[in-house]
C-alpha positions in Angstrom: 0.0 0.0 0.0 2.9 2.4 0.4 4.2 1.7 -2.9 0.7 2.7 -4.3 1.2 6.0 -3.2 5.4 6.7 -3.3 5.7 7.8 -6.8 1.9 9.4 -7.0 1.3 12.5 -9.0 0.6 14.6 -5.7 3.2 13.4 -3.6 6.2 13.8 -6.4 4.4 17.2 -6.6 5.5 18.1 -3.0 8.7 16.9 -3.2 9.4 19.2 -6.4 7.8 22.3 -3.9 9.9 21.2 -0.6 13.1 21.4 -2.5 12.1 24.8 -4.6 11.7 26.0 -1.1 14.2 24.8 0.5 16.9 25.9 -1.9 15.3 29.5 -1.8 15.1 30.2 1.9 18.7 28.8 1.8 19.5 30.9 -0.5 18.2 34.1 1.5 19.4 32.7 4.4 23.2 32.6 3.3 23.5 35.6 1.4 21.8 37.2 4.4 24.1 35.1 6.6 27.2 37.2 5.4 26.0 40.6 5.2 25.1 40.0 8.9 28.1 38.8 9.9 30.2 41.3 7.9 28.3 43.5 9.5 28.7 42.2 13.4 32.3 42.6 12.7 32.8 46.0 11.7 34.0 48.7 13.9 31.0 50.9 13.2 28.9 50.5 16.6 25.5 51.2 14.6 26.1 48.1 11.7 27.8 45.7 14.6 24.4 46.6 16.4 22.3 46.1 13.9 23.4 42.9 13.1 22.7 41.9 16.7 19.8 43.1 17.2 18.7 41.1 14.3 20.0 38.0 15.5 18.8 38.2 18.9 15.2 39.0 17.6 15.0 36.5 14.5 16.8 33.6 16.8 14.5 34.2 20.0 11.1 33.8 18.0 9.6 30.7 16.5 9.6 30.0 13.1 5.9 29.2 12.9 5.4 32.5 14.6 7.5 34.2 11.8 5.4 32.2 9.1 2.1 33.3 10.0 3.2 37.1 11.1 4.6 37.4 7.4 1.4 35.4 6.3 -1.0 38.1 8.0 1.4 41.2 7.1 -1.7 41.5 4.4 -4.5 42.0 7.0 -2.4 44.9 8.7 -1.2 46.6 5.5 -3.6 46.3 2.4 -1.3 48.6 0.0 2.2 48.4 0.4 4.0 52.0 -0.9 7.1 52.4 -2.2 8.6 55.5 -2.5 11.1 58.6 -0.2 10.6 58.1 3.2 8.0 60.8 4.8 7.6 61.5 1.2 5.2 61.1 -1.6 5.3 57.2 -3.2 5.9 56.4 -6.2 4.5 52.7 -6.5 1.5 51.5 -5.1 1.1 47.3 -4.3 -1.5 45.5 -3.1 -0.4 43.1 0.0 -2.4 40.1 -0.5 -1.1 40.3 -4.5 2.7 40.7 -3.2 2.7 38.4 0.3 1.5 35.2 -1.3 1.8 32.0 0.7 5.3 31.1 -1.1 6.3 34.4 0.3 5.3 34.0 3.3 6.6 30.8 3.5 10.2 32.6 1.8 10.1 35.0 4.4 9.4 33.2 7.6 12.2 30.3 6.6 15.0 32.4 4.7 15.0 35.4 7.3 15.0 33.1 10.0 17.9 30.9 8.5 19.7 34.3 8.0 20.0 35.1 11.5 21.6 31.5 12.2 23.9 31.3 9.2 25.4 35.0 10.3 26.8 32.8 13.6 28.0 30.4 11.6 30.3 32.7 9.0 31.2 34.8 11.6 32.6 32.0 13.3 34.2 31.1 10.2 35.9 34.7 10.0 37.1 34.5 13.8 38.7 31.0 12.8 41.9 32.5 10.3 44.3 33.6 11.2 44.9 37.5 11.9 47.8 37.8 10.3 46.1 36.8 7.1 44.6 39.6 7.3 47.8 42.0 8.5 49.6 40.7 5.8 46.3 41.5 3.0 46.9 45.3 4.5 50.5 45.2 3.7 49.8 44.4 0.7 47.0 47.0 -0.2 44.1 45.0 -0.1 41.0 46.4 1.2 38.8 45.6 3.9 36.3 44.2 0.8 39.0 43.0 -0.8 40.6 41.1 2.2 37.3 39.5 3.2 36.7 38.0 -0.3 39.9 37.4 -1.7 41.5 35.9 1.8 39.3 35.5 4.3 36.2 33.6 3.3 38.3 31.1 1.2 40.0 29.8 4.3 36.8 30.6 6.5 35.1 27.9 4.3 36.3 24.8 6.1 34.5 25.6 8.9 31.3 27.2 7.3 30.6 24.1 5.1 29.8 21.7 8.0 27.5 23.3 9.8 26.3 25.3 6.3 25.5 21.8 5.5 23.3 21.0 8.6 21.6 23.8 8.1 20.4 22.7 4.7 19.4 19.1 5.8 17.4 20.9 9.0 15.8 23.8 6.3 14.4 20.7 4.5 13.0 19.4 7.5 11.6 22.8 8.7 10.0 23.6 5.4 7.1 21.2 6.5 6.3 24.0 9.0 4.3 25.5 6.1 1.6 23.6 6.4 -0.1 25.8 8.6 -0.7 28.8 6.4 -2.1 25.7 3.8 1.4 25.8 1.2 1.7 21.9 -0.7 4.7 21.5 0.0 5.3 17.7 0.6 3.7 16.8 4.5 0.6 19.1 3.3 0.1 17.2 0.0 0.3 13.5 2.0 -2.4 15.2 4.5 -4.5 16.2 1.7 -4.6 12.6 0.5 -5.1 10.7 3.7 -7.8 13.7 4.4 -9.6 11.4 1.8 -8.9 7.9 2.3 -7.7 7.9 6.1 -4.9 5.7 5.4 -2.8 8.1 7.8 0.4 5.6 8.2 0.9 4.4 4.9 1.1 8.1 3.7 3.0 9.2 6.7 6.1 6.4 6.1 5.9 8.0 2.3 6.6 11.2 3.5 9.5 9.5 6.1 11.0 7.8 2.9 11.1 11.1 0.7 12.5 13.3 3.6 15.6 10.1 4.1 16.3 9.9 0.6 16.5 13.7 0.5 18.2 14.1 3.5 21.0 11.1 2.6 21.7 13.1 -0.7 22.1 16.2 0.4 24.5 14.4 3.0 26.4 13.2 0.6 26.3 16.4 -1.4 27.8 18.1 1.9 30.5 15.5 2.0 32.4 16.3 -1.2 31.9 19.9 -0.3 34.3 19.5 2.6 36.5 17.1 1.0 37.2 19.8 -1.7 37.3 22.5 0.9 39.5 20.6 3.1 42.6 20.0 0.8 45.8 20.7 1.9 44.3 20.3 5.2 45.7 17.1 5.8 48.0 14.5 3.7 45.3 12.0 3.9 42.2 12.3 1.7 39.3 10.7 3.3 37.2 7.6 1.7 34.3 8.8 -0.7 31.0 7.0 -0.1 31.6 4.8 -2.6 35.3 3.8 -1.7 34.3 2.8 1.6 31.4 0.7 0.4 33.7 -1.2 -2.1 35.9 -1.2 1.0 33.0 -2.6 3.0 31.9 -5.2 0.4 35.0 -6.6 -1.0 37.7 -6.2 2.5 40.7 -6.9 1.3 41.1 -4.7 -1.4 41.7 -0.9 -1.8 43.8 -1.3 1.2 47.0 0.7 0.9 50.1 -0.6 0.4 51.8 -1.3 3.5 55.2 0.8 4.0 58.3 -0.5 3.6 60.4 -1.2 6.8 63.3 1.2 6.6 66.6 -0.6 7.1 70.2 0.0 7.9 71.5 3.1 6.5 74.0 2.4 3.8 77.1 4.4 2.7 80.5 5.1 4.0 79.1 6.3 7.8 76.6 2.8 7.8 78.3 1.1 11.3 78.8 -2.6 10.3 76.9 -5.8 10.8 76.6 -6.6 14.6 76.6 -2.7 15.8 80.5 -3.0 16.7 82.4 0.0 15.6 85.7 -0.6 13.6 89.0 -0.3 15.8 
């Protein structure tokens, strides 16, 4: 009976929504991500303030709070004006015609993910090295300069990981938007079990969509940090695949085992038995 329903129309529909969404509010989420943490670390009190005051309020409300406030933003403000502030406007929206449901949905999940993912660069900017950035001066570079040229390339190593989290828990989170009624892929398997009552069976669809999901993008976060990890180490870590083969067939793919160093040889080699010559 789960079979019957794991490749249906509706349900394949809700997958293609939940990973539109998904890359979207990740996408608003990391862009935002770095302007916030560029901003924390400035030395101009007002943008380091900013920055924290947008952390602290984004971070200490719940996302399906921040769903529905941007899904009800309509009710409050019918016409949304665009225009000099305290001045005359020059465009003239309507809000229930601009803050759709995706939007809403955009909005609650991407500005939210923004205010986590500006911890998690700015930690990535604390971890290099100052005198990266001393010796980036010395040479002329600007502060812009500095921070895309040197800084976020090294900074990357330790934004990927949790970068990657981030992604698996967005696609996870994205199912908050059934609330405010978006199909995304929990909403369309309630809309078919709304019908049939077959409540399990849909809900171990959804469970096996959400693990395959979740297991690619896992793997896709993998040979993120194996790229931005060279030169980290000698040793480059086992691919999925290599460690299955590894797995399946055990004694091959091993290594070669290193060769036992032996005496030295030359003119200074001491001779056989370790006496010196008279």
């Amino acid at each position: 009976m789960v079979g019957d329903y794991l490749f249906d129309h509706r349900i394949l529909h809700g997958v293609e929504v939940t990973l539109f969404l998904t890359a979207i509010a990740m996408a608003v989420g990391i862009v935002l991500g770095i302007l916030l943490a560029v901003m924390r670390l400035s030395p101009n009190p007002l943008l380091s303030g900013g920055s924290a005051l947008y952390v602290w309020f984004f971070r200490g409300t719940p996302v399906i709070v921040q769903i529905f406030f941007w899904f009800f933003i309509s009710a409050v403000y019918q016409t949304i004006d665009l225009g000099i502030p305290f001045g005359p406007s020059f465009i003239h929206l309507e809000g229930n015609a601009v803050i759709t449901t995706l939007v809403a949905a955009i909005l609650g999940l991407g500005l939210n993910e923004g205010a986590y993912m500006s911890e998690i660069v700015r930690a990535g900017i604390i971890s290099v090295d100052e005198g990266q950035t001393d010796a980036a001066q010395a040479l002329g570079m600007t502060r812009t300069q500095t921070m895309r040229r040197i800084v976020l390339p090294q900074a990357m190593r330790v934004i990927i990981p949790p970068t990657g989290n981030e992604t698996i828990s967005m696609l996870k989170t994205s199912s908050l938007v059934f609330a405010i009624a978006y199909t995304e892929l929990f909403y369309s398997a309630q809309l078919i079990y709304a019908t049939n009552y077959k409540n399990i069976q849909l809900l171990i669809v959804v469970s096996i969509w959400y693990l395959f999901m979740t297991s690619v993008l896992s793997i896709g976060q993998f040979y993120l940090e194996r790229y931005y990890g060279r030169g980290r180490t000698r040793a480059v870590s086992l691919t999925p695949w290599q460690r299955l083969r590894q797995f399946v067939l055990p004694g091959r793919h091993q290594p070669p085992p290193s060769p036992v160093p032996g005496p030295p040889e030359g003119p200074d080699a001491p001779p056989l038995g370790g006496q010196h010559r008279a």
